[in-house]
N, C-alpha and C positions, 0 to 999 in steps of 0.2 A: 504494500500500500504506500500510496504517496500521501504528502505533505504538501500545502501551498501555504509556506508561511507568512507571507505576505499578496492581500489584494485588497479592491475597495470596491466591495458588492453594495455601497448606498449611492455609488456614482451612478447617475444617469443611464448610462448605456448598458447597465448590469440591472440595476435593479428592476429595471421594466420587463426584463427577463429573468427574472430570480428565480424563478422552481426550475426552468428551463435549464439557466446555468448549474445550478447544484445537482441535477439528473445527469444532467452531461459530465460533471464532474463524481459522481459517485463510478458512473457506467467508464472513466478512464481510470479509474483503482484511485482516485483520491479520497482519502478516509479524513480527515479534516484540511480546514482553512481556519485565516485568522485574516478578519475586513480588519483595515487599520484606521485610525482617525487622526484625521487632518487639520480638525479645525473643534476646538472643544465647544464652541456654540452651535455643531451641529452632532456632539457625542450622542446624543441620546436616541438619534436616530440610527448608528451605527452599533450603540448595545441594542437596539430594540431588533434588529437584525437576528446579533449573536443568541439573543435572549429568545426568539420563536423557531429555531435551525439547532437540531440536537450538535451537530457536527460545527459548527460555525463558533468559533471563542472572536476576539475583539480587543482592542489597546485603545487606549485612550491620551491624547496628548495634541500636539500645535506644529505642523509642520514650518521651517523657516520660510515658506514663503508668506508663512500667516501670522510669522513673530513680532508683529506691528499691530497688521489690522484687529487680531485677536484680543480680547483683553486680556491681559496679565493673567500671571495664575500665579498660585505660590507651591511650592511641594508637596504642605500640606494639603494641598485642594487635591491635588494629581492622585498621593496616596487615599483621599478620601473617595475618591473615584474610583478606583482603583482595588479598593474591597469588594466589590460585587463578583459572585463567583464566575464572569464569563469573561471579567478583564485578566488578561494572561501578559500584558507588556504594559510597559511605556514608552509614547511616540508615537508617531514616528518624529523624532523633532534630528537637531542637527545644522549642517551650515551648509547653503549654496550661493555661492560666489559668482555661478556662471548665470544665474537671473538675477543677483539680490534683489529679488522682490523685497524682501526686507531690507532693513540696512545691517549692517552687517552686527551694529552692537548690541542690536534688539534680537538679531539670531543669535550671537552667544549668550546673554542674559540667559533665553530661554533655554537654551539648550541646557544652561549647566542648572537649572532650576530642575529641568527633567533628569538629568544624571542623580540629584540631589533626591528624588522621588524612588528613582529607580534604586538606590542607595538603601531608601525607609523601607520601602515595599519589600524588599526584596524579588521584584519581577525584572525582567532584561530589558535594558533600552534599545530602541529601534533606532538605529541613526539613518540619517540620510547626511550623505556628503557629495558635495560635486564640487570641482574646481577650487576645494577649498584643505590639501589632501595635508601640508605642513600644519596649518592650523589646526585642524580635528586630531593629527595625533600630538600635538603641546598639550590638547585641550582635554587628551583621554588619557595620556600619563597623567599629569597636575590632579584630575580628579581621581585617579588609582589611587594617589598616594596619599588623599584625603579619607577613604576606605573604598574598600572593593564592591563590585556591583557587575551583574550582568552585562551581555551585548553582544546585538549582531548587528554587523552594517550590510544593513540592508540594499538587496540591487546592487551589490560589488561592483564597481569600475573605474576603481581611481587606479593609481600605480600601486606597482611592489611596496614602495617605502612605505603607503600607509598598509597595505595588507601586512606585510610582516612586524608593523607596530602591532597591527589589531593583534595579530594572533601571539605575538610574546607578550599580550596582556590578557589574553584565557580568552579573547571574543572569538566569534563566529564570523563567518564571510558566507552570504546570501547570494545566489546564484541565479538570475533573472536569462528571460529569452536573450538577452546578449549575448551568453553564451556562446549558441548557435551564429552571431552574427560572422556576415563574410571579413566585415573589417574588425575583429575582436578577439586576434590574433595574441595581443598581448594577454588579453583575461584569460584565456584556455591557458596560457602561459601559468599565470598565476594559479589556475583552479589544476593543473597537474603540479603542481610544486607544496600547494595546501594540503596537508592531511586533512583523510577523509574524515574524520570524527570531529572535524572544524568547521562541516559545510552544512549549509540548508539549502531546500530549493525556494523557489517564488515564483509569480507573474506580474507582479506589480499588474495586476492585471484592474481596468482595461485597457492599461500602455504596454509597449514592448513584448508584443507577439512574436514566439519563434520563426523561425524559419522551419518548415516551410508555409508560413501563415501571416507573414510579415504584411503589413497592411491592413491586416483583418485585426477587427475587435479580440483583445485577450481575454482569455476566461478562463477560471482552475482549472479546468480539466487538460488548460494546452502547457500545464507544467510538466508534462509526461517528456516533449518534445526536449528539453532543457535536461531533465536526468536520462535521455539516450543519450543526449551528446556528452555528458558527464561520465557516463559507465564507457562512451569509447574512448575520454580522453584518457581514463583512469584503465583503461583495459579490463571493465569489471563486466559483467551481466547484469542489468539493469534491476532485477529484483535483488542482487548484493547492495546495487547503490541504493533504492527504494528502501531496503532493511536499513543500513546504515546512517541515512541522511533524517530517516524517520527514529530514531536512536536518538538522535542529534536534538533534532525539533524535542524528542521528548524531556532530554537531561535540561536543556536550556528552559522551555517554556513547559516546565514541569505542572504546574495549574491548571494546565491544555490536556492532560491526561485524562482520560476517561476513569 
């Protein structure tokens, strides 16, 4: 059985087809997912998701392109959030450089506010990083050594320097349809260099559809596409990578457990 641990089934283009997608994703061996939240003033529609779907858990938190518009939150509100038995993370929050939709002080504020959550709760934080790959790892030592806490970065695609940060700090690397892509050459790089008891799958779905589906709406069920090309980079048989990755998903987001 697969894992999709990361998507966003309240987005528009999912949710209007919600039984559709979770059939479609039962019927490709995916035994759970995790919708992630974006924006804390639309949380409650994202547990109310997780909360009607036996299979479906949920995180709750502020993406940086929404570490402005959002109102502030404080830790304690995250963790307070964050007690309901179907929230399994915190996040997705983190730094992107390459839109600052936000400004860039309002994304670490927030980010180290969710670290600081993720720290209380004891659930894994969700990062998201793009373009911003020196910063995230100053910013993920500096808070290790304030205590330890969960993490996967999500959607993997920055460079080696920040992969082998992450991973000489205990986090996870998340493995999206990029994978598959024709120019993402370097990531396969990294995702055969990463031990396997480091990785998760995803779709960030319904962005970055594998190949060969590239263009089309993403949905759980096309993370199948992402762990072939995983089990050939690794030279495994996909039900080894299925067993393994699903291991994975369960030691980190332990709460997600049945």
């Amino acid at each position: 059985m697969l894992i999709d641990s990361h998507c966003h089934l309240d987005f528009p283009s999912l949710i209007e087809d919600l039984e559709g997608v979770l059939e479609r994703a039962a019927a490709a061996g995916v035994e759970r997912m995790v919708t992630i939240c974006t924006k804390l003033s639309e949380f409650e529609r994202v547990r109310d998701i997780a909360e009607r779907h036996e299979r479906v858990y949920c995180s709750v938190g502020i993406h940086p392109h929404e570490a402005a518009a959002e109102k502030a939150v404080s830790a304690e509100e995250l963790v307070a959030f964050a007690a309901h038995p179907k929230v399994v993370g915190i996040g997705e929050s983190g730094l992107d450089f390459y839109y600052n939709a936000s400004p860039r002080e309002a994304q670490e504020r927030q980010f180290r506010t969710h670290i600081a959550a993720a720290r209380a709760s004891g659930l894994p934080l969700i990062v998201h990083a793009r373009d911003a790959d020196a910063e995230m790892a100053v910013i993920l030592r500096a808070e290790m050594e304030q205590g330890a806490f969960g993490c996967v970065m999500h959607c993997f695609s920055s460079g080696p320097a920040l992969a082998e940060a992450a991973l000489q700090l205990g986090f996870y690397l998340s493995l999206s349809g990029i994978l598959t892509f024709k120019n993402a050459e370097g990531l396969r790089e990294i995702a055969a260099k990463a031990p396997l008891d480091r990785l998760l799958l995803e779709t960030d779905a319904p962005y970055l559809a594998p190949v060969p589906l590239r263009g089309k709406r993403n949905e759980p069920a096309f993370v199948r596409h992402t762990a072939e090309r995983l089990a050939e980079i690794k030279g495994l048989e996909l039900a080894e990578v299925a067993r393994r990755t699903t291991a994975n998903f369960d030691r980190l987001f332990a709460k997600a457990v049945p």
